[in-house]
C-alpha positions as CSV (number, residue, x, y, z in Angstrom):
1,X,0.0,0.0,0.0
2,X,1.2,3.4,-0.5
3,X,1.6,5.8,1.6
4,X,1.8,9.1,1.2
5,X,4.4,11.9,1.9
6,X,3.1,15.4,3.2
7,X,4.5,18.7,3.3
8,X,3.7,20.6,6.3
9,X,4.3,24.4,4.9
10,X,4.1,27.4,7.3
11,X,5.2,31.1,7.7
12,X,7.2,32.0,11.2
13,X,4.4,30.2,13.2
14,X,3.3,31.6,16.9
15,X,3.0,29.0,19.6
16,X,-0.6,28.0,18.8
17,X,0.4,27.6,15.4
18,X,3.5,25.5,16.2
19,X,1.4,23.1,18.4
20,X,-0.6,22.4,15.0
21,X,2.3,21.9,12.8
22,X,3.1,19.1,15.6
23,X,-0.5,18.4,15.6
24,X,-0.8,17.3,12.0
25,X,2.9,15.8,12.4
26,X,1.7,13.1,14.7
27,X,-1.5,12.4,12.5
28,X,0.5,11.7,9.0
29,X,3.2,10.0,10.9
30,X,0.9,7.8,12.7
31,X,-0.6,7.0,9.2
32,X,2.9,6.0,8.0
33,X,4.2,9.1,6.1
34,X,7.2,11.0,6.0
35,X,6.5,14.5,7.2
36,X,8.3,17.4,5.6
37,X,8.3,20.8,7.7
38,X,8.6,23.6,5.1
39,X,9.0,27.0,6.9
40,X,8.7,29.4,4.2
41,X,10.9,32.5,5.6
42,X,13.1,30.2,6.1
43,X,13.8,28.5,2.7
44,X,11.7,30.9,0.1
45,X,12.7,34.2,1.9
46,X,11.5,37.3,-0.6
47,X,14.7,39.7,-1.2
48,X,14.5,42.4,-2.3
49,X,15.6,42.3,-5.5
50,X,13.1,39.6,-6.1
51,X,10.3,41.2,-5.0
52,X,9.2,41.0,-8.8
53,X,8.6,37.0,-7.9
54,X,5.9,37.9,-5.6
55,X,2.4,37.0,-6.8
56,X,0.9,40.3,-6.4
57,X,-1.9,39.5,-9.2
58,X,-3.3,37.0,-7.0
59,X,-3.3,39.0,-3.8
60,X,-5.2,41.9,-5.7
61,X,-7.6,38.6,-7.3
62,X,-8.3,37.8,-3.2
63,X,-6.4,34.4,-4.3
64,X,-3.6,34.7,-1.6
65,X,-3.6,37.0,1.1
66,X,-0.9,40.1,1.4
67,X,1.3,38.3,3.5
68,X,2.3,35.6,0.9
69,X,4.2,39.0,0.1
70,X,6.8,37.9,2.3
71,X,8.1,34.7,0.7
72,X,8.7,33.7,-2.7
73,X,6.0,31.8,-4.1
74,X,8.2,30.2,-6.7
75,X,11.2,29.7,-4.5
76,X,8.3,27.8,-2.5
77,X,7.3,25.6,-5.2
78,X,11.5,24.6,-6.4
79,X,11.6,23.4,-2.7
80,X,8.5,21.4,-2.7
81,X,9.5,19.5,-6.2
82,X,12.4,18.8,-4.4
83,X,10.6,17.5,-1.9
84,X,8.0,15.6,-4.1
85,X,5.4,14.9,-1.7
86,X,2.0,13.7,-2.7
87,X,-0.3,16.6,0.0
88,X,0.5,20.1,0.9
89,X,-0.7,20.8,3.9
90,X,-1.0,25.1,4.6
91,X,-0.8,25.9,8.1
92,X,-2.7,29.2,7.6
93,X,-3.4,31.2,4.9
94,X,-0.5,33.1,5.1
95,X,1.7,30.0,4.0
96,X,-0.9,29.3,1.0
97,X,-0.5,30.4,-2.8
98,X,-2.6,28.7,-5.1
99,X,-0.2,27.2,-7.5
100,X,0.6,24.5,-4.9
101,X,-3.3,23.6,-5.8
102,X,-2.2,23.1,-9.1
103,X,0.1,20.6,-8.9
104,X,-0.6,19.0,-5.4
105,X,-4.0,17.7,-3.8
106,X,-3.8,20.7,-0.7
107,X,-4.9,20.8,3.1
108,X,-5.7,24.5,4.3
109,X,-5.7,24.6,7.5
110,X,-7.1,28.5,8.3
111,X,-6.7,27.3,11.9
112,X,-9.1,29.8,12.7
113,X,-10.8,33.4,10.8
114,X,-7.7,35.7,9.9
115,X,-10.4,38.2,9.4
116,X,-11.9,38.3,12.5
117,X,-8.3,38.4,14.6
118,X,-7.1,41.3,13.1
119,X,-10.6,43.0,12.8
120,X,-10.5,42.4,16.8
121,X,-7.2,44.4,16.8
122,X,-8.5,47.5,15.2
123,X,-10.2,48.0,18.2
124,X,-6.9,47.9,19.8
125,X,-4.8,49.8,18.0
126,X,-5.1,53.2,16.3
127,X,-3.4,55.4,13.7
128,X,-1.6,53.3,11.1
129,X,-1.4,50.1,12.8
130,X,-5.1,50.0,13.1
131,X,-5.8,51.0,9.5
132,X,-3.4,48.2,8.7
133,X,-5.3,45.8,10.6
134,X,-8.5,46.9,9.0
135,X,-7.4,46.4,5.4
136,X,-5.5,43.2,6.7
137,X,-8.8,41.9,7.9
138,X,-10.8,43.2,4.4
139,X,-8.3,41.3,2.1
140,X,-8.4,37.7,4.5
141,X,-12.2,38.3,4.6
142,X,-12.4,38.1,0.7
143,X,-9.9,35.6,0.7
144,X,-11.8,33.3,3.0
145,X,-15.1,33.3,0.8
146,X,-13.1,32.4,-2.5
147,X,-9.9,30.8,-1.4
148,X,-9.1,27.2,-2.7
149,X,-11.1,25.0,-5.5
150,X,-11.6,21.3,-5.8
151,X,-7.9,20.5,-4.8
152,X,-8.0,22.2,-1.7
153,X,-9.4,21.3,1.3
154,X,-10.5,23.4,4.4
155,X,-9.5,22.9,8.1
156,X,-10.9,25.2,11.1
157,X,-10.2,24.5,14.5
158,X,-13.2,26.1,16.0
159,X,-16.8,25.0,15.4
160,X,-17.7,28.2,14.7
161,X,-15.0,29.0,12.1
162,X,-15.5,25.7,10.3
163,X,-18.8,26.4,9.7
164,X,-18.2,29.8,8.8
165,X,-15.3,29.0,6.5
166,X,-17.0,25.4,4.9
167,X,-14.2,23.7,6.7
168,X,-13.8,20.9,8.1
169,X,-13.6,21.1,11.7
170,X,-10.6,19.3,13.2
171,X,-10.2,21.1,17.0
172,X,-6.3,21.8,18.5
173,X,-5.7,18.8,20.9
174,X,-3.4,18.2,24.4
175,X,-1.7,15.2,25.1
176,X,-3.9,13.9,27.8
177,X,-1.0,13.2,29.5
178,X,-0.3,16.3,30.5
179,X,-1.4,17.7,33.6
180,X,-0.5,20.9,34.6
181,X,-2.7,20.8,37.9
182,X,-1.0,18.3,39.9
183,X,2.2,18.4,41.7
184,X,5.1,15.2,41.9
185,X,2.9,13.1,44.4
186,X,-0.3,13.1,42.3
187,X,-2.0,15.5,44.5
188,X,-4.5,18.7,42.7
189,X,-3.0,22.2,42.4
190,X,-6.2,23.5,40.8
191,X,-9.3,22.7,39.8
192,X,-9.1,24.3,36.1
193,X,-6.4,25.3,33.5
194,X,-6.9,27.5,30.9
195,X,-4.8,27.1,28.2
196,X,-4.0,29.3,25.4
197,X,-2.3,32.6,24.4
198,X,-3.0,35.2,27.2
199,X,-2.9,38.5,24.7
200,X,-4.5,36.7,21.6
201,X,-8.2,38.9,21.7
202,X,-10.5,35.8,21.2
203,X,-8.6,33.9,24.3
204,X,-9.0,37.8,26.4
205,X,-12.5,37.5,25.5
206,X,-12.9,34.2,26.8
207,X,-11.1,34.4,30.0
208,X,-13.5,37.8,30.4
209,X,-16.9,35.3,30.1
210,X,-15.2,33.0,32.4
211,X,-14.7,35.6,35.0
212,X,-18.2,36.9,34.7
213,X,-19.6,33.0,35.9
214,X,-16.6,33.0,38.5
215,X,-19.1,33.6,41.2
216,X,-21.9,31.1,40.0
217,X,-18.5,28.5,40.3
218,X,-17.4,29.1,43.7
219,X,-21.0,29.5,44.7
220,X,-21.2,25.4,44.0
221,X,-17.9,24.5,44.8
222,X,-16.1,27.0,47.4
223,X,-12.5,27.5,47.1
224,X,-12.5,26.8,43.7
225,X,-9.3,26.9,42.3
226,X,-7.8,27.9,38.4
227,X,-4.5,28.2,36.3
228,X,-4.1,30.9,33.4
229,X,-1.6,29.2,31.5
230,X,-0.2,30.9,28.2
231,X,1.7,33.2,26.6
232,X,2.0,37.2,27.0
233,X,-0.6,37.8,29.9
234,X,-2.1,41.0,29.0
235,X,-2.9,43.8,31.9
236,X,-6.9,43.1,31.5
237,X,-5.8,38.6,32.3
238,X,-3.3,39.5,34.7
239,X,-6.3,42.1,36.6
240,X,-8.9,39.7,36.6
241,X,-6.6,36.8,38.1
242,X,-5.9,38.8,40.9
243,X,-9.5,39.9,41.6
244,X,-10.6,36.2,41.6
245,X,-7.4,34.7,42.8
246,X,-6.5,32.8,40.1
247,X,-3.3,31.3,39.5
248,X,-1.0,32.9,35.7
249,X,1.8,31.0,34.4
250,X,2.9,32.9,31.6
C-alpha cells in the first residue's frame, strides 16, 4: 500500500500555530508518512531584488492574502519539487498560494478566521497600525469566501470557524498526559487550567466570560481553584486573576 508523503508548509508560526504543525505531524506519521516541515521565511525568503517574484496579481484577485508577500511563491514551489510529496498541507493562509493547488492535492488549515483576529485588533490599535489591521482583515475576509477549488481542502479549528469558512472542523488537541494541575505526588493544584495565548483577543475575551460566571463556580464548589496558562498575559488577564485569585503561568 502506499503511503503518502506530506509537506507541512508554514510562515514564522506563533505557539498555537507551532502546536498544530506538531499536531498534524503526529497524524501523518501515525498514518505511516514522511512528514516534511517547510518554513517558508526560512527556505523561500522574498529579497528584495526579487520582489518582482511575488504574486501580487493573486493578492489583488483575493487568491492569496498580502502576507504571501513575504516569501517567494516560486522559491516555494522549487523546494517542494524537491521535496516531491504527494499533500501540501497550509498551516494558515498566510503559508498558501494557489499554484501549490495546481500541482498537489492541498490541506488548508485557516486554523481559525484571519479576518476576524485582526478586525479584533483594530479596536486595539489606532493610527496606522489599526488601518493596517483593518485592510488586513478586508483582504483575508475576501480571501476566506473564494480561497481554494476542488484541490483544496479546508481545516478550522473552532466549530464556529469551520462552519463559517465550509471547513472541516478538526479542533487543536493536548496530550492527555499532560497535567498541569497536579504536583510530583499526584495531588490537585487547581481545579481548572486555561490554556491558550494570554494577549490573543478571542482567548481575552474568553477568560472575560469566564470571570463573569466565577461567582456562580465558587458559589457550588467554594475555594474553587484555576490556572491561566499561556503566553503574554495582558494587563486586562493579569487584573482579573488577581481579583478572583487565580493562579498565571505565563
Amino acid at each position: 500500500t502506499h503511503r503518502p508523503d506530506a509537506g507541512v508548509i508554514r510562515v514564522a508560526a506563533a505557539m498555537g500555530g507551532m502546536r498544530r504543525v506538531a499536531e498534524m505531524r503526529t497524524v501523518f506519521e501515525a498514518a505511516g508518512a514522511e512528514v516534511y516541515d517547510v518554513p517558508l521565511l526560512g527556505v523561500a525568503p522574498m529579497r528584495p531584488r526579487s520582489i518582482l517574484q511575488s504574486d501580487l496579481r493573486a493578492v489583488a484577485a483575493g487568491r492569496a492574502v498580502p502576507e504571501t508577500l513575504a516569501w517567494s511563491p516560486s522559491k516555494a514551489r522549487a523546494h517542494l519539487l524537491g521535496i516531491r510529496p504527494d499533500l501540501v498541507i497550509c498551516s494558515t493562509a498566510r503559508s498558501f498560494h494557489p499554484s501549490f493547488a495546481e500541482r498537489w492535492p492541498v490541506l488548508l488549515d485557516f486554523i481559525d478566521r484571519l479576518s476576524v483576529s485582526y478586525r479584533d485588533r483594530v479596536a486595539m490599535h489606532r493610527g496606522p497600525v489599526g488601518w493596517g489591521f483593518r485592510v488586513l482583515a478586508a483582504r483575508h475576509a475576501r480571501f476566506e469566501r473564494a480561497a481554494g477549488g476542488a484541490a483544496v481542502r479546508r481545516l478550522a479549528t473552532r466549530w464556529a470557524d469551520a462552519e463559517a469558512l465550509d471547513a472541516v472542523w478538526v479542533p487543536i488537541s493536548m496530550d492527555p498526559g499532560a497535567d498541569l494541575g497536579s504536583r510530583p505526588d499526584g495531588s490537585r493544584t487547581t481545579d481548572g487550567v486555561f490554556v491558550g495565548n494570554l494577549s490573543y483577543p478571542p482567548n481575552v475575551e474568553a477568560i472575560g466570560r469566564l470571570a463573569a460566571i466565577w461567582p456562580m463556580v465558587v458559589s457550588r464548589r467554594p475555594g474553587a481553584r484555576l490556572l491561566l496558562a499561556g503566553a503574554r498575559p495582558a494587563e486586562g488577564v493579569r487584573r482579573l486573576a488577581a481579583e478572583h485569585g487565580w493562579d498565571v503561568r505565563a
